[in-house]
C-alpha positions, 0 to 999 in steps of 0.5 A, a space after each residue: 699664433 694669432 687665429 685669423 678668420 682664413 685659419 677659422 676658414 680653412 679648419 670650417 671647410 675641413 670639418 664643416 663646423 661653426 665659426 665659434 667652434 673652429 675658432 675655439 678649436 684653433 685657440 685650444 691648439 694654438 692655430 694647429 690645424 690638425 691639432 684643431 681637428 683632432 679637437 673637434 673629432 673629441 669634442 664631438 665624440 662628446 656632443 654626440 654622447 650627450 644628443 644619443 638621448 634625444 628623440 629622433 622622430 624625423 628622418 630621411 630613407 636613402 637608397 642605393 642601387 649598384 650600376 649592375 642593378 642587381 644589389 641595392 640598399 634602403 636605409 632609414 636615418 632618423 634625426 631630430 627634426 623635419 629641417 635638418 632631414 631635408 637637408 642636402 648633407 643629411 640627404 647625402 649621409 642617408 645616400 651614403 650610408 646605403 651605398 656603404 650597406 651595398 658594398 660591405 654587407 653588414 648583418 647588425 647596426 652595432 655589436 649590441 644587436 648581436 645575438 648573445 648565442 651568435 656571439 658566444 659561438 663566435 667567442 667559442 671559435 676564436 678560443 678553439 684556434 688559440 688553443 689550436 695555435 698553442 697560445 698561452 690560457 693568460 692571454 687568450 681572453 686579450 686576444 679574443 676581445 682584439 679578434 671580437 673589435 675585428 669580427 664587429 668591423 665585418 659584421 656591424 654597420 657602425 664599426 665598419 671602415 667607411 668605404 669612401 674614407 676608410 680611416 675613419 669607421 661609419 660610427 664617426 661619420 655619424 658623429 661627424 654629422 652630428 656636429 655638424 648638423 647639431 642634432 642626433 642622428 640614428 640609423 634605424 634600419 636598413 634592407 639590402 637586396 641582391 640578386 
């Protein structure tokens, strides 16, 4: 299928990726669309893996505050430099970001911010119930790593469904805008407050 620059245009609007990367997508999977995007979204697992080394000393704070006024959130997210930071779609990430703590509640980051003793009990409960439920001892380590991925999505920011697009979880939101943006992004930290 020959790539033409309304293709390139179509995929660029759908994943707000550069001309070259669209057009290299779309070579890849022979003008797929959705074969491009399901490209980029791997490729861009793989930037993102490469700029988590970088330094992140800029950054913006997005808040949130819910219509009722009685919960709101602060969230830092750095990113690598001063222009990227006072970007519109860096700003609306931040903003994001801090209405997806607002709304969901999350205790940690990522799962590496779990406590070892928090996470050996969380371990020691779901093992009791499979006991409980009679589950075969051979399979009760598969399905506590499964129930472990389900505990990370109520707790940890980054594993969570991201709440204005819920197939896709926060983490690969942040990749996503790390392709895009072309520099690495973290979440530093973040304060929730509810009365």
């Amino acid at each position: 299928m020959a790539i033409t620059t309304d293709l390139i245009q179509k995929l660029r609007n759908e994943t707000g990726v550069g001309i070259m990367d669209a057009k290299k997508a779309l070579q890849e999977t022979d003008g797929d669309i959705q074969g491009a995007v399901v490209f980029l979204k791997k490729k861009g697992q793989k930037i993102a893996a490469k700029k988590q080394v970088r330094s992140t000393n800029e950054g913006f704070i997005g808040s949130y505050v819910h219509a009722n006024g009685k919960i709101a959130c602060l969230v830092a997210i750095a990113c690598e430099s001063d222009f990227v930071a006072k970007t519109e779609d860096f700003k609306k990430l931040a903003h994001d970001i801090a209405m997806q703590i607002t709304a969901v509640n999350p205790q940690y980051i990522s799962p590496d911010e779990i406590p070892e003793d928090i996470l050996a009990k969380e371990k020691e409960i779901i093992k009791e119930q499979l006991k409980n439920e009679k589950k075969p001892e051979k399979v009760i380590d598969k399905i506590v790593s499964g129930k472990l991925e389900k505990y990370y999505s109520e707790v940890c920011l980054m594993k969570q469904p991201f709440i204005k697009e819920d197939k896709k979880t926060v983490e690969e939101l942040i990749q996503e805008n790390v392709m895009k943006l072309g520099e690495n992004i973290k979440i530093k930290e973040f304060t929730r407050i509810e009365l």
